[in-house]
C-alpha positions in Angstrom: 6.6 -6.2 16.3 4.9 -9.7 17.3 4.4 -12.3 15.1 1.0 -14.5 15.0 0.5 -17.8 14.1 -2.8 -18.8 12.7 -4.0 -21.9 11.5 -5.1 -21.8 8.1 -4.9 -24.8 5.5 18.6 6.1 -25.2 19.8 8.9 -23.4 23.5 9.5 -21.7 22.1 10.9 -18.9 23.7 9.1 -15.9 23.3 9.4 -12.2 24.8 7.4 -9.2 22.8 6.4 -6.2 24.6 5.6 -2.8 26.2 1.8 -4.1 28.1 3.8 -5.6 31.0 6.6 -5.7 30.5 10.1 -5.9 33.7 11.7 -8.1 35.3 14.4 -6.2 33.8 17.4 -7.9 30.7 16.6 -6.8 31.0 15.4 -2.9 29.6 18.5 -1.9 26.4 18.2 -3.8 23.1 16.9 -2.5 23.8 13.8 -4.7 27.2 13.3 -2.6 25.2 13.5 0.8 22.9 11.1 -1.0 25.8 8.5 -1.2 26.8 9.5 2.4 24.0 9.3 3.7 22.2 5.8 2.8 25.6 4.0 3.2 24.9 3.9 6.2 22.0 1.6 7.0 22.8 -2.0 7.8 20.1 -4.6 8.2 20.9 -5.7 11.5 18.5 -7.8 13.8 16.0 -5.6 16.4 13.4 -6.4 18.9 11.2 -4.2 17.4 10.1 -1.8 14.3 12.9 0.7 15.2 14.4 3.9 12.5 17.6 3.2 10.8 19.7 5.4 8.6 18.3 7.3 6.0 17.6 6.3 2.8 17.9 8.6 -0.1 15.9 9.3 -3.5 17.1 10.2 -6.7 15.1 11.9 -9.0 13.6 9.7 -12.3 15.3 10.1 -15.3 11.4 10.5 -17.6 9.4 12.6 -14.9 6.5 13.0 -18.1 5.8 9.3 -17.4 4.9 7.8 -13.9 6.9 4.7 -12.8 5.3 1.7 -11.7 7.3 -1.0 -11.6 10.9 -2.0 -10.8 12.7 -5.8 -11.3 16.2 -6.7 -10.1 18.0 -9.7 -11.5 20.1 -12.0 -9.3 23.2 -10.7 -10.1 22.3 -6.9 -9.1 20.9 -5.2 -12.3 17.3 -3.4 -11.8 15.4 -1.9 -14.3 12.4 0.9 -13.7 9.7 0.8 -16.6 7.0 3.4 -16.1 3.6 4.0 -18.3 1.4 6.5 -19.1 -1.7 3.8 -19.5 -3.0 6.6 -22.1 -2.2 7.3 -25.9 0.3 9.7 -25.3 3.7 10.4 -26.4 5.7 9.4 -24.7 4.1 6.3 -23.5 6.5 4.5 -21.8 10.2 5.6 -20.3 12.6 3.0 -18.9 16.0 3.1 -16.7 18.9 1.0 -15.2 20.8 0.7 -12.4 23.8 -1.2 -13.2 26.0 -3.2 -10.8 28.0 0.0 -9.9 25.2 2.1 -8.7 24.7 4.3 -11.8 21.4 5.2 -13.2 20.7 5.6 -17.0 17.9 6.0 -19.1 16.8 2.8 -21.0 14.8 2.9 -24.3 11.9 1.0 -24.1 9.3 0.1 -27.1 6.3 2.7 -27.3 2.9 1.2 -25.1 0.3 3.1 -26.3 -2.3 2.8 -23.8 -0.6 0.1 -22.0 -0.1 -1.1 -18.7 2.7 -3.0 -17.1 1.2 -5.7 -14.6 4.2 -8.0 -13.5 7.8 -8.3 -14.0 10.1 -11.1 -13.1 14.4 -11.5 -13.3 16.6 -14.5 -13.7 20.5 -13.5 -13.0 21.4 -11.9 -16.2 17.3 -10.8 -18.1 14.0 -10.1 -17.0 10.6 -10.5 -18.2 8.2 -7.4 -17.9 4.2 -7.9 -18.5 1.5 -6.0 -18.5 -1.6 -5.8 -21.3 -1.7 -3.5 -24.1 -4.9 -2.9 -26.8 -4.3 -6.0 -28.7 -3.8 -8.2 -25.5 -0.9 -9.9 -24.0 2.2 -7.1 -24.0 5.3 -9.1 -23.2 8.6 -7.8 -22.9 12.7 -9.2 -21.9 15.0 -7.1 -20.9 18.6 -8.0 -21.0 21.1 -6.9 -18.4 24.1 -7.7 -20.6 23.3 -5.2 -23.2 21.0 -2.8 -21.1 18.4 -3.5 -23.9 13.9 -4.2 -23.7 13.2 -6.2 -27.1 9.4 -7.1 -27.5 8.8 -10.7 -27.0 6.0 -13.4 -27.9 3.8 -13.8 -25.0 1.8 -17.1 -24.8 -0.4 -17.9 -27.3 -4.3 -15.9 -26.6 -5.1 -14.3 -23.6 -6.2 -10.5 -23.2 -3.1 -9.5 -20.9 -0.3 -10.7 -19.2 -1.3 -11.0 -15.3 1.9 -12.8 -13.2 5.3 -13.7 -14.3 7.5 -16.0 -11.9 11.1 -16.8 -12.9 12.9 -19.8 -11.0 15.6 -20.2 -12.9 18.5 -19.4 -15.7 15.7 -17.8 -18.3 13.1 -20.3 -17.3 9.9 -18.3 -15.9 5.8 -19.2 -15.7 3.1 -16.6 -16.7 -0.3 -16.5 -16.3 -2.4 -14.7 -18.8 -6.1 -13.6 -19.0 -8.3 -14.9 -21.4 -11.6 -12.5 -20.2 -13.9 -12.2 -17.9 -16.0 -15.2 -19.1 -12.7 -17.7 -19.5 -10.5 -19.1 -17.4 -6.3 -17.7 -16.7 -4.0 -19.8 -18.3 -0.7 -20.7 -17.1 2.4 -21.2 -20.0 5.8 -22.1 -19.2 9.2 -20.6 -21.1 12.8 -22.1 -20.7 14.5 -19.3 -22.8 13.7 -16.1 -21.8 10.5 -16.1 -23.6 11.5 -16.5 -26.8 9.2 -19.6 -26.4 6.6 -20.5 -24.7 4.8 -23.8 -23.9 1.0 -25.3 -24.6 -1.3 -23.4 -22.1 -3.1 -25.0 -19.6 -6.4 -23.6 -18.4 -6.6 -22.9 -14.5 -9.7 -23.8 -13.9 -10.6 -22.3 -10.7 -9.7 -18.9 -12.0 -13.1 -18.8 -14.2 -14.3 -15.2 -12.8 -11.4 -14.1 -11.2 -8.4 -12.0 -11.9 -5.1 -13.8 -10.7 -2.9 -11.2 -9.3 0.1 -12.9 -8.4 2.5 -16.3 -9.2 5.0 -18.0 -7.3 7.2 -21.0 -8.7 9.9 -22.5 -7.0 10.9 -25.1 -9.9 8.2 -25.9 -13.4 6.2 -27.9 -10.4 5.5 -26.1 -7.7 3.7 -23.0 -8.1 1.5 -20.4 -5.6 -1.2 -18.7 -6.9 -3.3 -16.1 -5.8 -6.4 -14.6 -7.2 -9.4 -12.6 -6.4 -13.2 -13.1 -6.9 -15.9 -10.8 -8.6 -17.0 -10.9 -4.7 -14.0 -9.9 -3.8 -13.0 -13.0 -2.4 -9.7 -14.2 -2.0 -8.3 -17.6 -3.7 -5.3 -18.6 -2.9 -4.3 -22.2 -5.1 -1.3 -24.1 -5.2 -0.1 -27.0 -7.7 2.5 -29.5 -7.5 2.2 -30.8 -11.3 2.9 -28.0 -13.7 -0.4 -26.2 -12.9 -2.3 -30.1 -14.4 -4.2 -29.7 -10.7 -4.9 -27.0 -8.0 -5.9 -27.5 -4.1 -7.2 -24.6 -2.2 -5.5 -22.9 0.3 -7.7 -21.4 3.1 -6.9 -18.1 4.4 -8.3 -15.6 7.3 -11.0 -14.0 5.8 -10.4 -10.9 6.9 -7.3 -11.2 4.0 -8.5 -9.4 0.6 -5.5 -10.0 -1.7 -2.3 -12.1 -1.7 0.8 -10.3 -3.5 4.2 -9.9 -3.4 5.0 -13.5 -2.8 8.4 -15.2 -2.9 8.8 -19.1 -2.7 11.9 -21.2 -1.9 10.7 -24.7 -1.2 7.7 -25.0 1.2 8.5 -21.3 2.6 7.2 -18.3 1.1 6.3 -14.7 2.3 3.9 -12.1 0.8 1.6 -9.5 1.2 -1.9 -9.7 2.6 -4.3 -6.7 2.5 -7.1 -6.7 5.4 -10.4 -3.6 5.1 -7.7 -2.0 7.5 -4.5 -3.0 7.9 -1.4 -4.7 5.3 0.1 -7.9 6.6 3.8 -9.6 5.6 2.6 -13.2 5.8 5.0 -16.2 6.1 4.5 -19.7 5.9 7.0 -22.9 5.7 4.6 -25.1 4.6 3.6 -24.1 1.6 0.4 -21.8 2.6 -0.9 -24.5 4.7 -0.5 -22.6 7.7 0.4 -19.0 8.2 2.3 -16.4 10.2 0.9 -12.9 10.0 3.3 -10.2 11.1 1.0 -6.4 11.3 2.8 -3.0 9.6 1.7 0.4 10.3 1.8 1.5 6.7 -0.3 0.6 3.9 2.3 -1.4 1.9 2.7 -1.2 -1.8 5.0 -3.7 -2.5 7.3 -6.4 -0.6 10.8 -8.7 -2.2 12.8 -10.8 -0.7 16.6 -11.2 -1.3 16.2 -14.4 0.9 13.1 -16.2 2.5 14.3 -13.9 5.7 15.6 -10.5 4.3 12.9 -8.8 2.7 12.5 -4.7 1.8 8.9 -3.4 2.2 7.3 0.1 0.8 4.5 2.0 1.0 2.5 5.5 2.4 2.0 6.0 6.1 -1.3 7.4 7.2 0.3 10.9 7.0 0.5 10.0 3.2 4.2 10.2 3.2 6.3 7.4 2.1 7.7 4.7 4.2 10.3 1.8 3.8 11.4 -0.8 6.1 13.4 -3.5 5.8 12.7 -7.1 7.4 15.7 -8.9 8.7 14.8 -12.1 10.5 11.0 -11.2 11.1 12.5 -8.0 12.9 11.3 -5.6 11.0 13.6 -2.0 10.9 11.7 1.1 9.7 13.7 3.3 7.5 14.2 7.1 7.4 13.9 8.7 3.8 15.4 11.7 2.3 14.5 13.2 -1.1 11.4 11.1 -1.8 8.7 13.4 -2.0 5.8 10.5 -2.7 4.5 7.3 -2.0 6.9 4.2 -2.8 4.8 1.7 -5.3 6.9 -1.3 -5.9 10.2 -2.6 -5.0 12.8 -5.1 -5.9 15.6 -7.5 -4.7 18.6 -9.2 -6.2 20.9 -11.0 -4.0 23.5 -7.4 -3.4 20.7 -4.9 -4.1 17.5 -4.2 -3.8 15.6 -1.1 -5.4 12.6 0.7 -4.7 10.5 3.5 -6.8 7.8 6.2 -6.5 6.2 7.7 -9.6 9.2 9.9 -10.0 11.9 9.0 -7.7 14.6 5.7 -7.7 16.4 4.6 -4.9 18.9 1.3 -3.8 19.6 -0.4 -0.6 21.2 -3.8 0.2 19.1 -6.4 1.2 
């Protein structure tokens, strides 16, 4: 797989994936041969996008409800949140995977015809966004107690757009205030208990930001995507006070999935045809485009150089591949019957999810 540079400035159901160990009783099971199984892969180095061992799904704990999006904090807890976008009952379902590989349901508050949009971990909480009918829905998840409380999101706005946490429950958000206003950007340094005086990015005014990067309260990525359908990719060096433009190939139609450390950061780029992992070391000023042959969902990084990507093949069957290096390793999966949406890294563990189906590997 060739790299190119380019020059462009609360129930007691419980379930155990393969981290951890099956109990005697049940080796012979399919569950069993699930842990056997996807033990096995190792994120070695390769010349090319080769197969690896399989990787295997678990079945969702709240099959009514679709999930959508999955977090992992640094210390190797990941939570699944799932919503029905609808005013149904239920409207939201929730599970964990805690450090030993088991599954359990979570209870989650009810989201009415909500949607989750963004969720971002420190090492022992994450914060989950998404918008709800009166505007910003904000939520904190705590790893310690395996609990979601509703939070205050920043003050106005119409939804909560991108979270980025860079620290011990220190995060940024960016949240929509309409179509005819610009995004603003708020900063919290307790798990969003609090949150700071919004300031107005500017060069959002008609756009819909779709993804944020931070790498300390500075130094923030920003991506974002025109009513023409043109890409924006900004960057600030001053708490978000002032922008400069990136500029990007522009064949590229969205930015997501990034992960910053420093002046290196990786992401997501979405071509009429093709998805792209896209690296840079100099803070977006120029790029390195790597080409998959999936559409990807999702991409996250347990380092700048060990990343877990997820998506559909052209067949329309899932596919999962692990980047090691920029050698990119193509996993085989067992017991996940449809797409993979969205994926997840801590440091020991990453997880990834379909609309009904969990699964873990280690980054």
């Amino acid at each position: 797989m060739s790299i190119a540079s380019t020059e462009h400035s609360a129930s007691n159901e419980r379930r155990y994936d393969f981290m951890s160990r099956a109990p005697a009783s049940v080796r012979t099971s399919w569950r069993a041969i699930a842990v056997v199984g996807a033990a096995a892969l190792l994120l070695a180095g390769c010349n090319s996008a080769v197969a690896v061992a399989p990787v295997t799904g678990l079945p969702s704990i709240g099959i009514s409800v679709p999930l959508h999006t999955v977090a992992c904090t640094t210390t190797g807890s990941c939570v699944a949140i799932g919503t029905t976008g609808a005013n149904l009952t239920p409207s939201a379902v929730g599970e964990y995977r805690e450090n030993n590989g088991t599954w359990s349901s979570l209870v989650v508050p009810s989201a009415p015809s909500s949607v989750i949009t963004s969720a971002s971990c420190w090492s022992t909480g994450c914060l989950i966004g998404g918008v709800q009918p009166g505007g910003n829905l904000l939520w904190g998840y705590n790893a310690s107690s395996q609990s979601v409380n509703v939070l205050q999101a920043p003050a106005g706005g119409e939804g909560v757009r991108a979270l980025s946490c860079f620290g011990l429950a220190t995060c940024a958000a960016v949240v929509s205030a309409g179509i005819n206003e610009s995004s603003q950007l708020s900063y919290t340094a307790n798990g969003g208990a609090t949150w700071s005086t919004t300031v107005p990015l500017t060069w959002s005014l008609g756009a819909t930001v779709i993804d944020l990067a931070c790498t300390d309260p500075l130094n923030c990525m920003a991506t974002a995507v025109s009513s023409s359908d043109t890409l924006d990719v900004e960057v600030t060096h001053d708490a978000g006070l002032t922008w400069s433009a990136r500029t990007t190939p522009a064949s590229w139609q969205a930015l997501s999935s990034l992960t910053c450390d420093s002046l290196h950061c990786v992401g997501l780029a979405t071509t009429s045809d093709s998805s792209l992992v896209v690296l840079t070391s100099t803070f977006g000023r120029v790029w390195k485009t790597m080409r998959l042959s999936a559409n990807a969902s999702a991409l996250a990084c347990s380092t700048y150089r060990h990343c877990v990507i997820d998506g559909t093949r052209s067949s329309g069957d899932p596919w999962l591949a692990t980047l090691d290096n920029k050698k990119l390793r193509v996993a085989s999966l067992k017991y996940v019957p449809s797409a993979l949406v969205d994926v997840a890294c801590g440091v020991k563990v990453c997880a990834a999810i379909g609309v009904s189906t969990v699964l873990a590997l280690r980054p």
